[in-house]
N, C-alpha and C positions, 0 to 999 in steps of 0.2 A: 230687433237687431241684436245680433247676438254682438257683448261685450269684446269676447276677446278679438273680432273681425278690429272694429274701433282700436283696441290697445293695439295692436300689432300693423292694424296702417298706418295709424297716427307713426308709431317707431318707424315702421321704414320710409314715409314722408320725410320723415326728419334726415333720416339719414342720408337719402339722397341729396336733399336742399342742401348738407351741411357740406357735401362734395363736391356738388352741381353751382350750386349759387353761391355758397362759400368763395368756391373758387372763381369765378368771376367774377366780385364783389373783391378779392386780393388784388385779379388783375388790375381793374379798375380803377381802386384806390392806390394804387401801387405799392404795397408791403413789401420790405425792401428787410430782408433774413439778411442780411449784412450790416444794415444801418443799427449803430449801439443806442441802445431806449433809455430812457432819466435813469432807470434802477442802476447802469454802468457810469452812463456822465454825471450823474450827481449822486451817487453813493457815499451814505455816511451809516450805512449798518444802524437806520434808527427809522427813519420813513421810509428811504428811498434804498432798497435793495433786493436782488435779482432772485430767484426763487424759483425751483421749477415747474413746470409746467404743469405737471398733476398735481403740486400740494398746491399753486394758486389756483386752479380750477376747483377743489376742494374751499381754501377759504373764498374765492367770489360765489359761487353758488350759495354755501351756505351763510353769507350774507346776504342776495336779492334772496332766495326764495322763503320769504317770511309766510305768513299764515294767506297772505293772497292767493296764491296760486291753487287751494284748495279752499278758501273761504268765497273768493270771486266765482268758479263754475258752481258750487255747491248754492249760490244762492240766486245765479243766473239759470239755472235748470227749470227754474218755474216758466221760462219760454221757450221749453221742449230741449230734449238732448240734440238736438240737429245742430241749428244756431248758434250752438254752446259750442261744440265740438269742431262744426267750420270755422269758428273764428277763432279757438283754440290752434287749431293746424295752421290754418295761413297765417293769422296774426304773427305768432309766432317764427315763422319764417318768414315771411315780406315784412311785417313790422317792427315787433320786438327783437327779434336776432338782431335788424340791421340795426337798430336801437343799439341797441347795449355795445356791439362791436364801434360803430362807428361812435359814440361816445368813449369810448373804451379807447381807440386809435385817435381820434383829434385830441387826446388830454397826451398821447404818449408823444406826438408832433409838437405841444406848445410844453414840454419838459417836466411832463407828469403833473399839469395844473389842471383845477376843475374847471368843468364847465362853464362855470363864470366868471375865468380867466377867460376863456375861449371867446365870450361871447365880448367882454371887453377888446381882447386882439383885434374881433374880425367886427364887431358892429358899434363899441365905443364903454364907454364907463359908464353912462345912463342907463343903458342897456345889464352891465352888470349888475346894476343895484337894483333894477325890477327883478330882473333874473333871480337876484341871491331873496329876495322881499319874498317872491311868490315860493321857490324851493321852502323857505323857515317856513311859513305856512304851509303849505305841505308836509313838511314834516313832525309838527304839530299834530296833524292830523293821524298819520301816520304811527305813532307814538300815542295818541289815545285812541283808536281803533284796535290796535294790538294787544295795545293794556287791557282794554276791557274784554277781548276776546281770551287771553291770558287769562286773566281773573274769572270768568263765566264758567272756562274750561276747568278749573282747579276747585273752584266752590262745591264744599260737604255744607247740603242741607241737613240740620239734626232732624228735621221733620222726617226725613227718608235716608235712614240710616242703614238701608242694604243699597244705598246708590253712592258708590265707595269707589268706581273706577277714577274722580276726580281727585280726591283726595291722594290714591295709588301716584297719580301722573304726578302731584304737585309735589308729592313726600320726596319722590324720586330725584323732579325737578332740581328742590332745594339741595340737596346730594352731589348734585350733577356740579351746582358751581361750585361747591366748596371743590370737589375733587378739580374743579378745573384751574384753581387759584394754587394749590398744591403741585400740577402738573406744571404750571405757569413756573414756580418759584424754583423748584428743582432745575426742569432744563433749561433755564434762562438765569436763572441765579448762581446754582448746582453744577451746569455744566452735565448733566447726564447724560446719559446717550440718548438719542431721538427715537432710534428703533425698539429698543427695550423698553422706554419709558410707553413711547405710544401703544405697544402688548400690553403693559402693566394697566394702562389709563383706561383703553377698550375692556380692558379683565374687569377693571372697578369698575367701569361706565356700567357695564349690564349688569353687576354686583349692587348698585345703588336702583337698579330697576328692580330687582329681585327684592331690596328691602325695604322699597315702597310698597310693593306688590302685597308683602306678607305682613309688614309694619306700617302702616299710614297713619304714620302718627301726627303730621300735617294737616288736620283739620279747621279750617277757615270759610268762616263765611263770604260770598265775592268782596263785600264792603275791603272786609279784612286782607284779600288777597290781593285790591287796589291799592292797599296802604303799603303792602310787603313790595310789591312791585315796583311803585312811586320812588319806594328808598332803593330798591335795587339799580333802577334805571340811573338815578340820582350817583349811586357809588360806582357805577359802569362807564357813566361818561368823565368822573373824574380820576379814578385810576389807573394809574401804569399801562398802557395798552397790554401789555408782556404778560399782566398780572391775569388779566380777565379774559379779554376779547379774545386773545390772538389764542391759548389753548382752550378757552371755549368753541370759537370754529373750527379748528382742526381736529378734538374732540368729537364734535358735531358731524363734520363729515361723514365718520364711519355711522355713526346713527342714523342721517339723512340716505345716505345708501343702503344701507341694510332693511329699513323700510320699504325703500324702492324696489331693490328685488327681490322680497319677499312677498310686495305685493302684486308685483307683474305673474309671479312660481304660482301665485296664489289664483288669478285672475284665467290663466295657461288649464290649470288643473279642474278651475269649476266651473271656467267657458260661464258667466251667470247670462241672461236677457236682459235688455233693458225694458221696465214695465213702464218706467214713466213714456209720455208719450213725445214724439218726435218734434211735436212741433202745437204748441196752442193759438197761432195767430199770431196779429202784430199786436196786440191790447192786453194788457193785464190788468185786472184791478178794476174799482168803478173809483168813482171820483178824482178829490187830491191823491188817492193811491193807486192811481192808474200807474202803467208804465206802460210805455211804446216801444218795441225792439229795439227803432233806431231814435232815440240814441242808447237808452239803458242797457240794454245789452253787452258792448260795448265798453261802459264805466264799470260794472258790474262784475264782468269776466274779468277784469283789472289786468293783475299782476300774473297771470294765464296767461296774457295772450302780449300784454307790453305793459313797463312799468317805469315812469320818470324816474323813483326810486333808485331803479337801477343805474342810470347815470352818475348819480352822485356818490355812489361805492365803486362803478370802476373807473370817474377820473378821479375819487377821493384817495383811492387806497391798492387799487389794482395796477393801475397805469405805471405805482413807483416799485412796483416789485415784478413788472414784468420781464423775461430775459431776454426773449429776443420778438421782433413784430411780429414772427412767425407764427410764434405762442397766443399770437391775439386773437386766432380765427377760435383757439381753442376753450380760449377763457371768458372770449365776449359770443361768440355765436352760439358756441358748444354749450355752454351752460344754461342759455337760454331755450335750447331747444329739449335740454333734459328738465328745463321750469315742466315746460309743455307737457311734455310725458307727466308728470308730475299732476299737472292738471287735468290732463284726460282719467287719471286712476280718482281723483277725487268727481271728476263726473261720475266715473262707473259706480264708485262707493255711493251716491245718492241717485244713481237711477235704475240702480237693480230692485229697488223696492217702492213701493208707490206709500207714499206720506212719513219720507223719513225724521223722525223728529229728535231736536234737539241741538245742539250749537252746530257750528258747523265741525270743529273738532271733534264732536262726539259722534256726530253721523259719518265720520268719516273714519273714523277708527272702529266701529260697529264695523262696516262695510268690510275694512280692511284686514281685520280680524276675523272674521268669517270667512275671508278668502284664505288667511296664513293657517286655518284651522284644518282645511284639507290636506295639508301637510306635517298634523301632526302638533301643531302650539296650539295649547288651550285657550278658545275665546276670551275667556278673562284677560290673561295672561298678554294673549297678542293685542288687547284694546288697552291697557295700560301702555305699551310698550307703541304703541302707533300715536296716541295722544301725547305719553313724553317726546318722539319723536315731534311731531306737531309743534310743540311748544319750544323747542329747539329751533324749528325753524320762526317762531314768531318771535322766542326771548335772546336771537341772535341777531333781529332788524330789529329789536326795540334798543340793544343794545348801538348798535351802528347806527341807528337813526338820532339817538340824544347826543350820540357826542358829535355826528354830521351836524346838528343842530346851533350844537355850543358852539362850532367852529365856525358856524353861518352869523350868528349873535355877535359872537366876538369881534368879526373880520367890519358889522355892519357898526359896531359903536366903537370900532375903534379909530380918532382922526387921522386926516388925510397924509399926516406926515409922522404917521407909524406911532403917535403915541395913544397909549391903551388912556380908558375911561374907568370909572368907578362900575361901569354896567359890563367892560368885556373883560371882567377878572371872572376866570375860569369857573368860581363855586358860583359867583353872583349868574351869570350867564347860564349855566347851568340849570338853577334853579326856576328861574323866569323861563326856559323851556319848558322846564317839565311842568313847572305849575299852569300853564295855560294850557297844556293836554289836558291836565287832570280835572280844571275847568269844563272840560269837555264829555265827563266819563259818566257824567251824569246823564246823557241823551244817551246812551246804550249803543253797542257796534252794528245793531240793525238802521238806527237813524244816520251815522257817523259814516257807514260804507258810502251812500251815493256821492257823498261831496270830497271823501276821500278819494271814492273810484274818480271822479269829474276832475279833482284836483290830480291825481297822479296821472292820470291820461294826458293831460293838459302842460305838465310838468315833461313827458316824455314828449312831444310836440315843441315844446321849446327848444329842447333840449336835441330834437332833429333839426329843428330851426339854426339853434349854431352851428351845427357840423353840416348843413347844406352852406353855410354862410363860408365857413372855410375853407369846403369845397371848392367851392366857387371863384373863392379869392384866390386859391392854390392852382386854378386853372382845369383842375377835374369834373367829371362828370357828376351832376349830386340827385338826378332823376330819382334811384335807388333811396333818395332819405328824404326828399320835396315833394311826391307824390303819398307816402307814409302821413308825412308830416302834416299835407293840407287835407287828407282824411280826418285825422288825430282832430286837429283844430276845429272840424265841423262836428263831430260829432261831440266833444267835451265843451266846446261855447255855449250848441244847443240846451247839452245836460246841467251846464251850470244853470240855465235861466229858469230849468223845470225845478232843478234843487231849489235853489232862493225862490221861485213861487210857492211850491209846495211846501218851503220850511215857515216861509211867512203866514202862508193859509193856515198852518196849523200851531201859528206862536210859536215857534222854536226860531225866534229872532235870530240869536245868536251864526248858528249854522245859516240862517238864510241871509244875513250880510255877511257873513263870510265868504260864500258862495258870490255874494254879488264883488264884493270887491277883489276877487281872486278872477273873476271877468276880466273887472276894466284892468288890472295889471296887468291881465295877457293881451288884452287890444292893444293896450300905450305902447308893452313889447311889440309887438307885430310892426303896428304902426311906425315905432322907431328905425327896424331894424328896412322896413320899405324904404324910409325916408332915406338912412344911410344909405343903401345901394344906389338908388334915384341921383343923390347925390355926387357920390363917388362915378355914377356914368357922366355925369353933367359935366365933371371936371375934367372928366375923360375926353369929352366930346371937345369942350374949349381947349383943351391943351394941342388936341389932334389939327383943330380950327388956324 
């Protein structure tokens, strides 16, 4: 099968669904381009304010699309590119889109709150605190899967000291945020102009790639790149939003696209085949390292195809800066279906060659750099420059995930009539995040993906769970997120049971009760939120009586 057939369906699937079933999916829910969203009614020019539509599509993208979206197909391809790529396309549009939008729109309806407001509104406060319990776990997860994928990707062994493109990416990396704290402090501090400053910032951005490229002087072993990162993530969740995040995403933006079509110009020009094979059966593996399609598949392809993840950056951060509902189809469907693109280029990056080896970052920047070569960027050059990219999208969810964390920490130790604890003071809270990732960094992002995958699937299944719940309460149709949802729930319940058996079988305790009790919190959830409907008819039914 020739590649570019795949890239170029995949895109205009998308396209039609986002016209086709977008639009039916407004009617239904009723998006109401009149009604004012939290970023107007509650505007204070500090969380909650209006933004337009293509710089919010810009920072929500480049907050979900972390290193999943090309680490999940790239390590799901071992069950042939077919599999990978159908549930790349649908997932994406029947699952993930409706995901992320309808999380995206029930946080803009309950006045820009997260989803474990939502889930308190509509199924009770019990409900919220499994909710917020299983998400901090998750993002736990989340946070040391990217770290160490981060660190893997940056690691100079001295032993092979002509294998220099990680060093290139990480020299560049550390460049990248200093200019972004600089760009941060001028037009937020400064007062600079946005358009000039954003020329000057894109100028230095590929200026700091250019003197990685020719100076990497960045040389760390992973150990070492765990440490650098632990402190970075650490200084990420407790500074100034202004300072860090927000011109590190928009920053990021032009990087995360200029990748993208680079790599689509590149894909167009060298049409590559795919060698790996289409499809190897339902069975992978012998033993405890078997995997079975379904469910693996599935967890695996992750943040490709749908990502719990993503609910909690756009009721955390997107919902309070949208401008109008109109803009929601744009920045909760739309971005999710440029993930997808995004995922299908990293299948093609590992299936145009059979036994691509190395992280997934680096097999994916190999791939994509080969493709931007026929237009003239030198291989070196473009695989530096595709791994920076990479790492922008992984070191831009590492950064939104520790502080969604702290906020999760915080909200959970702090009492019931709003006074804070010795544990949700901001550095303390903090810390107890990242150091239970880092916990974790020792089992390696090949053992960390399945339970992360299991977990994030499982997290975006809840999280269709509340917005069918206020559907329903709202009196609308929620087919569209109930049928998603009890898929979602069968296949990540399954994968958690083979996770915690297989982590037990092979001693890795830790991950295998983690696994196990991130089940029974999604059952109690379920179960709760039965009980409450069951309920709420009953009283319905005596009242009527």
């Amino acid at each position: 099968m020739n590649s570019l057939t795949l890239l170029l369906l995949g895109i205009v699937l998308f396209l039609v669904a986002y016209v086709t079933y977008g639009g039916y999916l407004a009617n239904h829910w009723g998006i109401d381009p009149e009604k004012k969203t939290p970023a107007h009614t509650k505007r204070d020019n500090i969380d909650y304010c209006p933004a337009d539509a293509k710089v919010l599509l810009g920072h929500h993208f480049s907050s979900i699309a972390g290193a999943g979206p090309i680490t999940g197909p790239i390590a799901a391809a071992v069950f042939g590119w077919l599999p990978v790529y159908l549930w790349i396309v649908l997932g994406s549009i029947f699952v993930g889109g409706v995901h992320d939008w309808g999380s995206l729109f029930a946080s803009i309806r309950h006045d820009g709150k997260s989803i474990g407001e939502v889930i308190r509104v509509n199924i009770g406060e019990n409900g919220k605190k499994l909710f917020n319990l299983f998400a901090y776990l998750t993002l736990i997860l989340v946070v040391a899967a990217f770290t160490d994928i981060c660190a893997s990707t940056f690691a100079f062994d001295a032993a092979k000291p002509e294998a220099i493109s990680g060093a290139q990416a990480g020299t560049a990396s550390i460049l990248f945020i200093f200019l972004a704290m600089v760009f941060g402090f001028f037009v937020y501090r400064k007062g600079a102009n946005l358009v000039l400053s954003s020329v000057i910032g894109v100028a230095l951005l590929f200026f700091c790639i250019w003197i990685g490229y020719q100076f990497p002087f960045v040389k760390l072993s992973k150990f070492g790149w765990d440490i650098v990162l632990i402190i970075y993530i650490f200084l990420a969740s407790t500074l100034p939003v202004w300072f860090l995040l927000q011109p590190r995403d928009y920053l990021c933006s032009f990087l995360l696209y200029a990748m993208l079509i680079g790599a689509v110009i590149g894909v167009i020009i060298v049409r590559p085949a795919m060698a790996i094979p289409a499809s190897v059966g339902f069975t992978v593996g012998e033993g405890i390292k078997s995997q079975y399609l379904f469910p693996m598949l599935f967890v695996t392809v992750a943040c490709g195809a749908i990502s719990g993840f993503h609910s909690l950056v756009g009721s955390g951060t997107s919902s309070k800066q949208l401008n109008t509902e109109k803009d929601s189809k744009l920045v909760g469907y739309g971005a999710m279906l440029i993930e997808g693109v995004v995922a299908i280029m990293a299948l093609i990056a590992v299936g145009y060659v059979v036994g691509a080896k190395g992280t997934p970052a680096q097999i994916f920047a190999n791939g994509v750099a080969d493709f931007m070569n026929s237009f003239g960027i030198p291989v070196p050059v473009g695989t530096v420059f595709v791994i920076l990219a990479f790492s922008a999208f992984a070191l831009t969810s590492l950064d939104t995930a520790t502080r969604l964390g702290r906020y999760m920490f915080q909200e959970m130790t702090t009492k019931a009539d709003g006074t804070k604890t010795a544990l949700s003071n901001m550095y303390v809270s903090t810390a107890i995040t990242v150091g239970l990732s880092a916990l974790l960094l020792t089992y390696g992002y090949q053992k960390i993906w399945p339970i992360f995958g299991s977990a994030n699937q499982l997290l975006a299944g809840l999280s269709l769970l509340a917005v069918s719940a206020w559907l329903a309460k709202s009196g609308k149709k929620n087919f569209m997120t109930v049928i998603p949802m009890i898929f979602m729930f069968a296949v990540t319940l399954t994968a958690l049971v083979f996770v915690s058996r297989n982590n037990f079988l092979s001693e890795n305790y830790i991950i295998g009760t983690l696994a196990a009790i991130l089940f029974v919190l999604a059952i109690v959830l379920i179960i709760t939120t039965i009980n409450t409907f069951l309920g709420k008819k009953s009283k319905q039914g005596k009242i009527s009586a």
